[in-house]
N, C-alpha and C positions, 0 to 999 in steps of 0.2 A: 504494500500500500504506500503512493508516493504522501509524504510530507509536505505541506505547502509550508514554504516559511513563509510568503507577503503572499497576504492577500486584499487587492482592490476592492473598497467597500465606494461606495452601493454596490453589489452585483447586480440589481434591475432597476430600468433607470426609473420604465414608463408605469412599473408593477406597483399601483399605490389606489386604493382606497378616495371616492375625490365624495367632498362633503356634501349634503343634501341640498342645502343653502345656497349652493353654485352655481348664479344662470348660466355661466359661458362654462361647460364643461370642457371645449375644444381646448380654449384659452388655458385654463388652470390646468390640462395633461400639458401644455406645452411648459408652462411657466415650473412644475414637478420635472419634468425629464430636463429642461435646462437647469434646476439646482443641483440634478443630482448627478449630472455630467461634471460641472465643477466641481461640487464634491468627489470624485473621482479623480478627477484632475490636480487636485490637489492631495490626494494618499499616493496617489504614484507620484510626483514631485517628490513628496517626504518618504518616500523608499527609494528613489534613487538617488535622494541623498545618501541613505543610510549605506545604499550600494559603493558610492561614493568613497564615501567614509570610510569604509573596511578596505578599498583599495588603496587609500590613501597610507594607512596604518599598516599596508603588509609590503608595499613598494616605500614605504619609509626604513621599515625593519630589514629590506632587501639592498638599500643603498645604504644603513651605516654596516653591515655583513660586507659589502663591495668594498665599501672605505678600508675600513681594518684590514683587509686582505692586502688592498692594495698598501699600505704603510708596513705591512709584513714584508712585501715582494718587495719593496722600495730599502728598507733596511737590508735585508739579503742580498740584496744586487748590492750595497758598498762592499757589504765585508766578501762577496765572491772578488770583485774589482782589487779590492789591498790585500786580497792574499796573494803571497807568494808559494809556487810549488815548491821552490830547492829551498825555502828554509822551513824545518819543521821545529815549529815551535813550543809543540805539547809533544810530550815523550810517549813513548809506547805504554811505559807501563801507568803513566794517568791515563789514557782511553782505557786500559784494560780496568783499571780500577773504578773507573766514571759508571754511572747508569745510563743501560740503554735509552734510545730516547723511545718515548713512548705515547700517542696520543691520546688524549682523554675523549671518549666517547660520549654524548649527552644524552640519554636517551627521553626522549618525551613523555611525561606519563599524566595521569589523572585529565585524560584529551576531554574526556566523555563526562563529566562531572558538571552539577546544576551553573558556578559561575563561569561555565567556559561556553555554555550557550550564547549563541550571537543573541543581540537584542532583538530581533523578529519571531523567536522561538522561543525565549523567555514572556513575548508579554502572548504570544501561544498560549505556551500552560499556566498562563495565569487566567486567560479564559475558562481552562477546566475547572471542571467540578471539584472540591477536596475531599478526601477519604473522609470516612465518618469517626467520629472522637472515641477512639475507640485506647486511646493512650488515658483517657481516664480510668479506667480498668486493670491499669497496671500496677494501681497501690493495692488489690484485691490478688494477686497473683503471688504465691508463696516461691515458686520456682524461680523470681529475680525476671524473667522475661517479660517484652514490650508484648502490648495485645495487642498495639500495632501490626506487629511484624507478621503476624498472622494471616492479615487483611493483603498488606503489601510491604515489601524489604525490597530497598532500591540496593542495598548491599550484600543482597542473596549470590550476584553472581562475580564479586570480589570474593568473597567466604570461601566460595566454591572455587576459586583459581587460585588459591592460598592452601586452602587443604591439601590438593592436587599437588603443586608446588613442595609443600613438605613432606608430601608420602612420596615424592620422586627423589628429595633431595635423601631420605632412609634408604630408599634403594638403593640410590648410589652408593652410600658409603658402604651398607651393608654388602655390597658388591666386592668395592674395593676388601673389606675385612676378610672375605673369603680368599679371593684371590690371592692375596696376604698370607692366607694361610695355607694355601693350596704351593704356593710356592715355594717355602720354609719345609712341609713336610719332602716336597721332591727334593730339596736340599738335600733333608735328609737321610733318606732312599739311596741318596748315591753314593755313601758311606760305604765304601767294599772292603773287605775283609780278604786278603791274598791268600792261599794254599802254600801249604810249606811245599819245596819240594823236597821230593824224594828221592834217595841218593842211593848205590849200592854200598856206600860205607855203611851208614844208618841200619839196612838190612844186614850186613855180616854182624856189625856191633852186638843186633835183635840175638843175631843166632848165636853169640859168645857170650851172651849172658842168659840164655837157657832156650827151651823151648815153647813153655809158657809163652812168652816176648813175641813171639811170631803171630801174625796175625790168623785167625782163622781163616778158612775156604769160605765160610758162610757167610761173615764179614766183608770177604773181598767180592764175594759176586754183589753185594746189597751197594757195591759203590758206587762213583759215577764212572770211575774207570770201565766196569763192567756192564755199566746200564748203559753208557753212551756209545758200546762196540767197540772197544779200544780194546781189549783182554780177549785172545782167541778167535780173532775173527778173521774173516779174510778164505779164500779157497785154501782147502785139506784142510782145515781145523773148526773142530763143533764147539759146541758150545763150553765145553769143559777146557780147551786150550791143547787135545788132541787131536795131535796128527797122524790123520788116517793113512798117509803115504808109508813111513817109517815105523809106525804103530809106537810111539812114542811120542813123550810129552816137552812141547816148546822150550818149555819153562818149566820151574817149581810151583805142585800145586799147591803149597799155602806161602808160594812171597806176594806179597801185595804188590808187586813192581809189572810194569805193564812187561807184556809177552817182549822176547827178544825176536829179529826179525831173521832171515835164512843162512846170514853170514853175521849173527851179532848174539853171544853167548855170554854168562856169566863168565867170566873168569875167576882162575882158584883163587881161595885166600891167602892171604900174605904166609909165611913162614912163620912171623911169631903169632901167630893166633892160633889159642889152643882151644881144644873141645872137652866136654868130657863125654869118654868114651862109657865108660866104667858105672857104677852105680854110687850111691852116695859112702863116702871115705873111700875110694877106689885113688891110685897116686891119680896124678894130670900128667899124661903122655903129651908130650909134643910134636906135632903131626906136620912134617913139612911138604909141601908141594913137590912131587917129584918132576914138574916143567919147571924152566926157569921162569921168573914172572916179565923177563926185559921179551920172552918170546909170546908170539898171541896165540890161544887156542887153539885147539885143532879144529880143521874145518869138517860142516855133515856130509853125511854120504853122498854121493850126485845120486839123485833118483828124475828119471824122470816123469816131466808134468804131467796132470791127465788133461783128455785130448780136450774137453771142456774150461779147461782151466783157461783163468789168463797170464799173458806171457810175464814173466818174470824179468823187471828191468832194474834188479840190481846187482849190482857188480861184480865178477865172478868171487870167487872166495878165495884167500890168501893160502898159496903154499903149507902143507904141515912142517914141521919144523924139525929142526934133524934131531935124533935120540940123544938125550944124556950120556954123559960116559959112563961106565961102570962105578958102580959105589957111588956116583951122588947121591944126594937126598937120602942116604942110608941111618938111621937113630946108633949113637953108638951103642953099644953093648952096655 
């Protein structure tokens, strides 16, 4: 529904009632439609004054806005002119330390509010009706509320873009608080814990200080070595780490140390490492390796691959190593 702000009174000029008493009716509808032309004539005069007027007030406020700019451009254009580029006269590290420049932004508010009505709208709703006194009612009201407000709240829909406002401005932060903390826990997730590794010293050590010390079979299949394939796998060996070629086993079944591969075997222990052979108070025999240890193991037997298999791409295997003399390695008597 359009809004009239100016409206021209009379709307009809000849629309009038002519008194009883009136010989010349002709005469008196003329002498009514010429007053009420003039009266016409003079409400629009006084609105486009009023028209006037508002232009005059906002191309007033447009030309000291132009002034100012221009007395800004005018100061700016000397100090561009007196500057010199080869001499710098403020050091690096005042810009660094100075604050950015920064504009201030003005933002317009309370546009829509009773005194910012133009004067043609104002004496509008002063023609309206007024609500009925219903703010007498509010000394009777225990709850503190206008009985007003009931009828009509011109600030229902301020209320309502306030609430909105604060339940967005909760979300937000509560937003951020999460986030916050979502990010702290992945911090902390990423805290990794390294695996020792395992050594063949470590295992001989197990086995020089008893048997107990050695790990179980049970134990080593429940590891990740053996859950992830790494222990026994691969063509000719099942799941226990036998090899169906040679009907013998890779490796030892209770070292926890991953399998050895076709040319890679435990080597003996050192010379001074003793066992006990014996049962408990038995002496301790010393048990020397009858290979030298400066020579590598002997190599396995060549068997060959099954026809299924696949090809075998590591390196042939090293020479066996020439015999001992007589009497080495021998315990004396």
């Amino acid at each position: 529904m359009p809004l009239v702000t100016r409206n021209i009174e009379p709307r009809h000029v000849c629309r009038q009632t002519i008194p009883s008493n009136i010989r010349s009716e002709l005469e008196c509808v003329t002498n009514i439609s010429l007053a009420n032309i003039i009266r016409q004539l003079g409400s629009l005069s006084k609105y486009a004054e009023d028209v006037f007027g508002e232009l005059f007030i906002q191309a007033g406020a447009f030309a000291i806005r132009v002034n100012t700019l221009g007395e800004r451009v005018d100061r700016l254009q000397v100090k561009v002119t007196q500057l010199d580029p080869k001499e710098e006269e403020v050091s690096l590290q005042a810009i660094t330390t100075r604050k950015a420049f920064r504009s201030s932004l003005t933002q317009d508010q309370q546009m829509f509010t009773r005194p910012s009505l133009p004067m043609p709208v104002q004496d509008t709703y002063k023609t309206c009706n007024p609500p009925p006194p219903l703010n007498y009612l509010s000394q009777y009201r225990d709850d503190g509320k206008e009985a007003l407000k009931f009828y009509t709240d011109p600030s229902y829909f301020f209320d309502l873009w306030k609430e909105k406002m604060l339940q967005d401005t909760k979300d937000i932060m509560k937003e951020k608080r999460k986030h916050r903390k979502e990010k702290k826990d992945h911090l902390n997730q990423r805290t990794l814990n390294p695996r020792k590794i395992k050594t063949r010293k470590d295992e001989w050590e197990r086995r020089k200080m008893g048997a107990e010390f050695v790990v179980p079979k049970n134990d080593l299949m429940n590891s990740s070595e053996a859950l992830n394939g790494s222990i026994g796998s691969g063509d000719g060996f099942n799941s226990e780490g036998f090899e169906m070629s040679t009907d013998s086993y890779a490796y030892e079944p209770g070292s926890p140390l991953s399998p050895p591969g076709n040319d890679d075997f435990l080597p003996p222990p050192p010379p001074d490492m003793a066992y006990n052979d014996g049962g408990y108070g038995a002496p301790t025999q010393k048990r020397v390796s009858v290979l030298s240890p400066n020579h590598p193991p002997p190599a396995p037997p060549m068997v060959s691959p099954p026809p299924n298999s696949r090809p075998n791409l590591s390196p042939p295997p090293a020479p066996p190593p020439p015999p001992p003399p007589s009497g080495f390695g021998v315990p004396p008597p």
